[in-house]
N, C-alpha and C positions, 0 to 999 in steps of 0.2 A: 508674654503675659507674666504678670509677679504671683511668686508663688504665695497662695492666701488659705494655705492650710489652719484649717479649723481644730485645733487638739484641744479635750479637756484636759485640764491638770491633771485630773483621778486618773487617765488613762496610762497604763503601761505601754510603751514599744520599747523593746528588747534592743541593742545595738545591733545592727547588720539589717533591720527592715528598711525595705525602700518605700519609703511613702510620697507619691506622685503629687502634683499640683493638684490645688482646687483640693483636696481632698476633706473630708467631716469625719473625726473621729469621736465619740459621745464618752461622759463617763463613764469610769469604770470598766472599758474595754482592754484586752489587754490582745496584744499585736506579736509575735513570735519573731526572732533573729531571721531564719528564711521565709518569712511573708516578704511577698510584694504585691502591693495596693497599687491601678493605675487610676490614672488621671478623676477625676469627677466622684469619686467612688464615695456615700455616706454612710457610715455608719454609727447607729445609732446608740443609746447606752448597753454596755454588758455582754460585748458582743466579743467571742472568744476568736482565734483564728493564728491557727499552728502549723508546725509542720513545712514541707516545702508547700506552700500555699501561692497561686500567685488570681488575684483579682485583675480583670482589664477593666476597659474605662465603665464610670457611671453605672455601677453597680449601688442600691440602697441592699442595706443589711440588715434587720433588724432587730432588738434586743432579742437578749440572749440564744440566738445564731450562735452556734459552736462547730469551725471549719475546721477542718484538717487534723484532726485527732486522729493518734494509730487507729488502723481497723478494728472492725469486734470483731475478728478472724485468729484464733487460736494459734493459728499457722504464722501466723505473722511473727518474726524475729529482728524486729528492728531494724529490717535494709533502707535502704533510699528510698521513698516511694512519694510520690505528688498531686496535687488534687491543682486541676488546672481549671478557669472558670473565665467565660468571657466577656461580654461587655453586657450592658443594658440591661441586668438579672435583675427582678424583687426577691428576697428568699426573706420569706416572714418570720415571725417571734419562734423558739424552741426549734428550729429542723437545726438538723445537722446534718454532716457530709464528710464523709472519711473518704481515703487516699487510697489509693491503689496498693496492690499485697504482689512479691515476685510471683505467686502464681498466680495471674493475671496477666495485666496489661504495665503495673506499675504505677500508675495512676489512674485517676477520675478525673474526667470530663463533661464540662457543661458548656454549652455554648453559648450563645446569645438569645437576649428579650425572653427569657423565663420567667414563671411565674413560681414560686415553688410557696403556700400558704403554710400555716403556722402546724410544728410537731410534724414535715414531713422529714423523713430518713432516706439518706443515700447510702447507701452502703461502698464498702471497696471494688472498684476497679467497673464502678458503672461508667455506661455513655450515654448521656441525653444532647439534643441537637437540637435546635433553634426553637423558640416560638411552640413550646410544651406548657403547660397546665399540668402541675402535682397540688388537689386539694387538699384539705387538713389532713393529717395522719396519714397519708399514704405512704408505705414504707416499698425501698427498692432494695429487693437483697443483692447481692455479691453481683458483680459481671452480667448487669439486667444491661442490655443497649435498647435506647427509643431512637426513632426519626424524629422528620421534624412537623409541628402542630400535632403533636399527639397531648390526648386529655387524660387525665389519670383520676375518676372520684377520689371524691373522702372515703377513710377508712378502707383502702382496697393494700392488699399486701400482693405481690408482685415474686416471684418466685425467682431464686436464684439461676444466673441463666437464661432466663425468661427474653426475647428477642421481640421486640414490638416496632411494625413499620410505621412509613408517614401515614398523616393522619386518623391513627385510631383513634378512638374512644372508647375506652374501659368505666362502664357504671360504676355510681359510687357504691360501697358494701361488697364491692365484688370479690374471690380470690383467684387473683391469674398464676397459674401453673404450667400453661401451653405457650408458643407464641403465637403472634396474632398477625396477620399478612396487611399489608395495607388497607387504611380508608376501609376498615369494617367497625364494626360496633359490640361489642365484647359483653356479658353482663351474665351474674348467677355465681354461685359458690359448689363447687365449682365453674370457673366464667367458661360459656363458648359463646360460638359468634351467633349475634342475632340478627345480624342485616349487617347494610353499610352505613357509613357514616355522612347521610347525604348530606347535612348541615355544613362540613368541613369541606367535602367534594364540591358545592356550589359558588364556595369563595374561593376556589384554586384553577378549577376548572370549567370550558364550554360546556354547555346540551350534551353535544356532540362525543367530547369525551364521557362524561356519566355515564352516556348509555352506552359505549363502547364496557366501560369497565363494569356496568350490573350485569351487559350478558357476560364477559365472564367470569365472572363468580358463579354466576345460575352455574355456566358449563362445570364447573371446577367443583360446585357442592351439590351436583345432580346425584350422585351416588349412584352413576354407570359404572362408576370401576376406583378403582384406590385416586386420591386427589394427586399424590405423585404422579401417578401413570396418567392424567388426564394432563395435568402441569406441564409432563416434558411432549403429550400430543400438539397443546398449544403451543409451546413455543416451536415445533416446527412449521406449524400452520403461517404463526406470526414472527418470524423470527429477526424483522426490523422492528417492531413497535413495542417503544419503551414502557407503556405499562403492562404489557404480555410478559416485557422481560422484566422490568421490576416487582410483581405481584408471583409469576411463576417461579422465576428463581430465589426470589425469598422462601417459598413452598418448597423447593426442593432441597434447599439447607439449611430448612430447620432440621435440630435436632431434637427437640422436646414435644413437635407434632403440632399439629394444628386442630384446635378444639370445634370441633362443627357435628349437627346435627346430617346425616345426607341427606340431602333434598329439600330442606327448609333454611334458606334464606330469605328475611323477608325484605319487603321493597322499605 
């Protein structure tokens, strides 16, 4: 296939980026020496993007998106650091997304088919994973990791650290401070969990499974005894079945605690 890159005139790319096939570059964009943009990828006018940056395919960017700038981490001294992103992403007008800091991971990580709405913030050395929703303003501080199909409202701030599994939902206006264990529903300032997340759980999963995983929550937020101690009863009870061990052992290494009322989850 011949290559049919689209550059405006206005736009800057620095010697040393690699700009892939097919690609849309808009006015006024300016593209950094180690970017690299893959295949399909549009972006649209005013669109910043620094740093060791690298896009995969058929990613839309759109104005004024500003990627790969140093962190806002005081700590940070100018090492190597990279913000990695992968295919199929919208990341709308004003978000940005900074790179990884040496005390981290080094870089930021985004995966595929995101949606990230206009004015949201990534901070350094986050991980978000497939098929996520960040509404307008949602900010992620430092080293926040999400799974994947997690929903993030507008205007929610996301604490540094902060460990969110698949399929949550965090209400909009929320502030999450805790982490949040799989497929629950998150909401309040401070957030805890007000139920599950059965809207997500009915497109992923059987009958079968649902109820498998509402009774154990009930069992886990009964408040018979600390959620840890009841966390590591079930997983001897279950200790083949993977959402006992991926819901339990998220529970048992979090560090920042898991935010629940005892004995109120509701359906």
């Amino acid at each position: 296939m011949a290559n049919q890159q689209k550059i405006a005139p206005t736009a800057i790319i620095q010697e040393g980026a690699k700009i892939a096939q097919n690609v849309e570059i808009g006015d006024f964009c300016v593209i950094g020496e180690n970017v690299t943009i893959g295949e399909g990828c549009k972006l649209y006018n005013n669109v910043t993007i620094l740093g060791n940056t690298t896009l995969g395919k058929n990613n839309t960017i759109f104005p004024y998106a500003v990627l790969g700038t140093i962190p806002q981490d005081l700590k940070y001294d100018g090492e190597e650091v990279e913000l990695i992103i992968g295919d199929d992403n919208l990341i709308r007008e004003h978000c940005m997304i900074n790179p990884g800091t040496k005390g981290g991971i080094s870089k930021t990580i985004i995966g595929n088919q995101n949606l990230l709405m206009a004015f949201v913030h990534v901070a350094h050395d986050c991980i978000i994973k497939n098929h996520c929703i960040l509404a307008n303003n949602a900010t992620l501080g430092g080293h926040v990791q999400m799974g994947d199909y997690v929903n993030i409202g507008g205007l929610t701030p996301v604490h540094q650290f902060v460990q969110i599994g698949d399929g949550v939902m965090v209400a909009g206006g929320s502030v999450l401070t805790q982490d949040i264990p799989p497929f629950c529903l998150a909401e309040g300032n401070r957030a805890i969990i007000r139920g599950l997340n059965k809207h997500r759980m009915r497109k992923l999963f059987s009958h079968q499974d649902i109820d498998f995983i509402s009774q154990l929550y009930k069992r886990l937020f009964s408040g018979s005894s600390l959620i840890r101690e009841i966390a590591q009863d079930e997983l001897q009870k279950n200790p083949d079945n993977k959402y006992t061990q991926m819901i339990c052992n998220f529970i048992l290494q979090s560090n920042r605690g898991i935010p629940i009322k005892k004995g109120n989850l509701n359906e």
